[in-house]
C-alpha positions, 0 to 999 in steps of 0.5 A, a space after each residue: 149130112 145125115 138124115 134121121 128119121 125117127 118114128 113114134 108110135 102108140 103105145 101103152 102106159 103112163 107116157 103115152 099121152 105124153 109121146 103123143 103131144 110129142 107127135 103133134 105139130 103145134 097149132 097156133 090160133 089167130 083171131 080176127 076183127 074184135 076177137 081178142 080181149 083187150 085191157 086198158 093199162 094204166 101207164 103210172 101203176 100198171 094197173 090193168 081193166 078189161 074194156 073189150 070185150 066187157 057186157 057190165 058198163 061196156 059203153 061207158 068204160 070203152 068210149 073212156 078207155 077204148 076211143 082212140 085217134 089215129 097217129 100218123 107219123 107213128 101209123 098206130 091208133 091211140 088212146 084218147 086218154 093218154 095215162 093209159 095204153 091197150 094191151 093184150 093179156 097173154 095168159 094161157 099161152 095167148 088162149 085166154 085172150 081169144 077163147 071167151 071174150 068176156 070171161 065173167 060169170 054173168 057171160 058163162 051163166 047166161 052162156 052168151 055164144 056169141 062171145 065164145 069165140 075161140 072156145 069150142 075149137 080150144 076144146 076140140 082140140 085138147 081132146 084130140 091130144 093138144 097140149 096148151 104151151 107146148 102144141 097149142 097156142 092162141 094169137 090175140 092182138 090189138 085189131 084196131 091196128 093196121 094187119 102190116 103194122 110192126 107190133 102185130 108183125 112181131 107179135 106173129 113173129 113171137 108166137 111162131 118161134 114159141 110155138 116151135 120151140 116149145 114143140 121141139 121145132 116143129 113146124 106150125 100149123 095155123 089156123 085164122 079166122 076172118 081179119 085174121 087171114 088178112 094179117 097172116 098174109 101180110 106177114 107173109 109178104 113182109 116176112 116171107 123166109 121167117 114164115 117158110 122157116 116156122 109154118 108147115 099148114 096154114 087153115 083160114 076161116 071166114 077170110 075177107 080177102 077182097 074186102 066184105 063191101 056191106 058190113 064195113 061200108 055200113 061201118 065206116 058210115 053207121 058202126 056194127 052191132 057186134 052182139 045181138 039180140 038183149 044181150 046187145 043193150 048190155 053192150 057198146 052202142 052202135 054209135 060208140 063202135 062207130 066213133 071207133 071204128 072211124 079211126 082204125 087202120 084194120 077197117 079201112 083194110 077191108 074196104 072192098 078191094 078196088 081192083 079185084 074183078 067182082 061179079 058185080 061190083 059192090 055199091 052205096 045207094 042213097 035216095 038223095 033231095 035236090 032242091 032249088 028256087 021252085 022244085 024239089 027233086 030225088 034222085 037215086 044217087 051210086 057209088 062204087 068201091 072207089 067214088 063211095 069215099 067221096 060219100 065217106 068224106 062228105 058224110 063224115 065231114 062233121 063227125 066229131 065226139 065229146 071227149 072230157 069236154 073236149 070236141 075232137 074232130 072224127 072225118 073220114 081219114 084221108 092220112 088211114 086211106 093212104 096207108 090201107 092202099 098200101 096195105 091192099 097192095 101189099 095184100 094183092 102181090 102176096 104169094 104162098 111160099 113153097 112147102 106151105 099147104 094152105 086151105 080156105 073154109 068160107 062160110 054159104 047159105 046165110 044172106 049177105 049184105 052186099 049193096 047198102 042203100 040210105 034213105 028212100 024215094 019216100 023218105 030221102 037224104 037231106 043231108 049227107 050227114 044224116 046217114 050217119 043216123 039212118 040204118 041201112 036197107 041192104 041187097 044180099 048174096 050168098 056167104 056167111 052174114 059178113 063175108 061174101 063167098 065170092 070174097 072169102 074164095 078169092 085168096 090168089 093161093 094154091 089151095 090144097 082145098 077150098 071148103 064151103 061150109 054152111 054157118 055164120 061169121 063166128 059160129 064157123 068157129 064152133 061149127 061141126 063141119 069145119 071141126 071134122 076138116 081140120 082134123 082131117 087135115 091136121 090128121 088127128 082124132 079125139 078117138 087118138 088122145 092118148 096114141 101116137 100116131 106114126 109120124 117122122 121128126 126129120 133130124 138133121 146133123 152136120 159131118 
């Protein structure tokens, strides 16, 4: 067997540019919760409409469009209007769906950062010498799905063999952010040799390995406002998130993970009436990571939605429950392969919620229903808005580095800090756009 090892260096001239992309090892990017477009296709025409994430008759397209029901003898959420089907754009080689979520004028002119998700870090890396589709590629997916379901998996899978060829079969670096991290470790369980085959490093952001125990408990109870501020009256009600939110595979996932050793274990607290024949009591009531789905079966227990002037039945999914214990199993027996460099940025110094507490001894819980209704008071720590830091540390991996970086959940994706990491550890510069640094494509033929 021979081994050639060929060396490029800088160089002057109209091809230097070019040589440098040569020297790059692809970058692929993936998203997390909510971090993709997705468009609603019709099945007959083919005719597709953007429905997440849109600001102009947001509410009324995604409760039409993007409401779903979970399947499970196929184990994927589906349209309630079955004449159509979720799809993912893939323009731009996978970076239009992940770099402004709502690309219309009214978002660049209003410049609402909170839907330019992907944008800054596309940016900064096409000035340190990236070239879209042939070392830069972006992973946009339908994120109601569950993080080990085969369209995702083969979707990663896809991009990854993409990414390596069009490199000159390279190796690929990753770069995930939040659910996004969940996804590429399952990939890694379920398709370990695929995974040491195409991926050299693998940098994740944000990522809720143990769970983020406040924001999805509050979730699967009330919804979330994904976007804040007045923005947030152009966009999806918090109730039609919920209703959503309900019957996704990818939040029951990230539901605190029961068998991790927390500090302190994460809790729901309600402020509950008890009444009988002559008096009328309340009591403090606490559920752990695993007595809070009784709370989620009880609250839930007529949840239900109008759908074309149909009632359709929304209770906590036992049938989802099941296949995310599979998924966290799958999750907790994860091991990095050898030969993979992996690194962890969590995000400090913004309060967390943590423990959600309904109701108060003033003013307590009827109903259990009623806190579907009610917004939480919240107990924090330390992390970035979404994920505790004690979460987003805890990956069970050798780390090369693990980095605490001061920032929220999505604008670590635009966060100075973490841009200078990653190209310390891509080893690249935008001071190195048109050079080439020295690097060694390792060649190997058969005598």
């Amino acid at each position: 067997m021979l081994l050639d090892c060929c060396c490029c260096c800088s160089g002057d001239g109209a091809g230097s540019t070019s040589e440098a992309v040569a020297c790059r090892d692809p970058v692929l990017l993936v998203s997390g919760v909510g971090g993709s477009i997705l468009n609603s296709r019709t099945k007959k025409s083919g005719s597709e409409m953007r429905v997440w994430v849109r600001i102009l008759l947001a509410d009324f397209e995604f409760k039409k469009k993007v409401w779903s029901i979970y399947n499970p003898e196929t184990g994927y959420t589906e349209p309630l209007d079955d004449s159509t089907e979720i799809v993912v754009p893939q323009d731009d080689h996978g970076l239009y769906a992940i770099d402004i979520l709502d690309p219309s004028l009214l978002v660049k002119l209003l410049h609402v950062t909170d839907l330019y998700h992907f944008h800054d870090m596309i940016d900064m890396l096409v000035k340190c010498g990236y070239k879209k589709g042939t070392t830069l590629f972006g992973y946009g997916y339908d994120f109601r799905q569950s993080n080990r379901i085969g369209q995702l998996m083969d979707g990663l899978k896809e991009k990854l063999e993409t990414a390596y060829k069009a490199s000159g079969g390279r190796r690929v670096n990753i770069i995930s952010h939040s659910m996004g991290g969940l996804l590429v470790s399952c990939f890694i369980s379920l398709h370990s040799e695929i995974f040491s085959k195409y991926v050299s490093k693998w940098i994740t952001i944000a990522t809720p390995f143990q769970g983020a125990p406040g924001c999805i408990n509050d979730a699967m109870l009330t919804g979330l406002q994904f976007v804040e501020g007045f923005e947030s009256f152009l966009f999806v009600s918090r109730w039609s998130m919920h209703q959503l939110l309900v019957e996704c595979p990818s939040i029951y996932e990230m539901l605190s993970n029961p068998d991790f050793k927390w500090k302190k274990e994460p809790e729901i607290k309600v402020w509950r009436k008890h009444s009988n024949d002559r008096e009328t009591s309340v009591q403090l009531e606490t559920y752990g990571c695993i007595e809070c789905i009784t709370l989620f079966e009880e609250a839930l227990e007529n949840n239900e939605l109008n759908y074309n002037d149909k009632t359709v039945a929304l209770p906590f999914n036992r049938a989802i429950l099941k296949w995310a214990a599979g998924t966290r199993k799958l999750l907790n027996k994860t091991r990095l392969p050898e030969g993979i460099s992996f690194y962890n940025i969590y995000g400090t110094c913004v309060d967390t919620p943590f423990d959600v507490c309904y109701g108060s001894e003033s003013s307590p819980i009827d109903n259990a229903s009623q806190i579907c209704h009610t917004l939480p008071e919240y107990t924090y720590v330390d992390g970035d808005g979404t994920v505790p830091a004690e979460s987003a540390i805890a990956d069970n991996f050798d780390a090369v580095e693990r980095v605490g970086v001061s920032g929220s959940h999505r604008r670590l994706l635009a966060n100075k800090t973490v841009f200078e990491l990653i190209q310390k550890w891509l080893g690249v510069s935008p001071r190195d756009k048109g050079k080439c640094k020295k690097t060694s494509k390792v060649m190997m033929d058969e005598w």
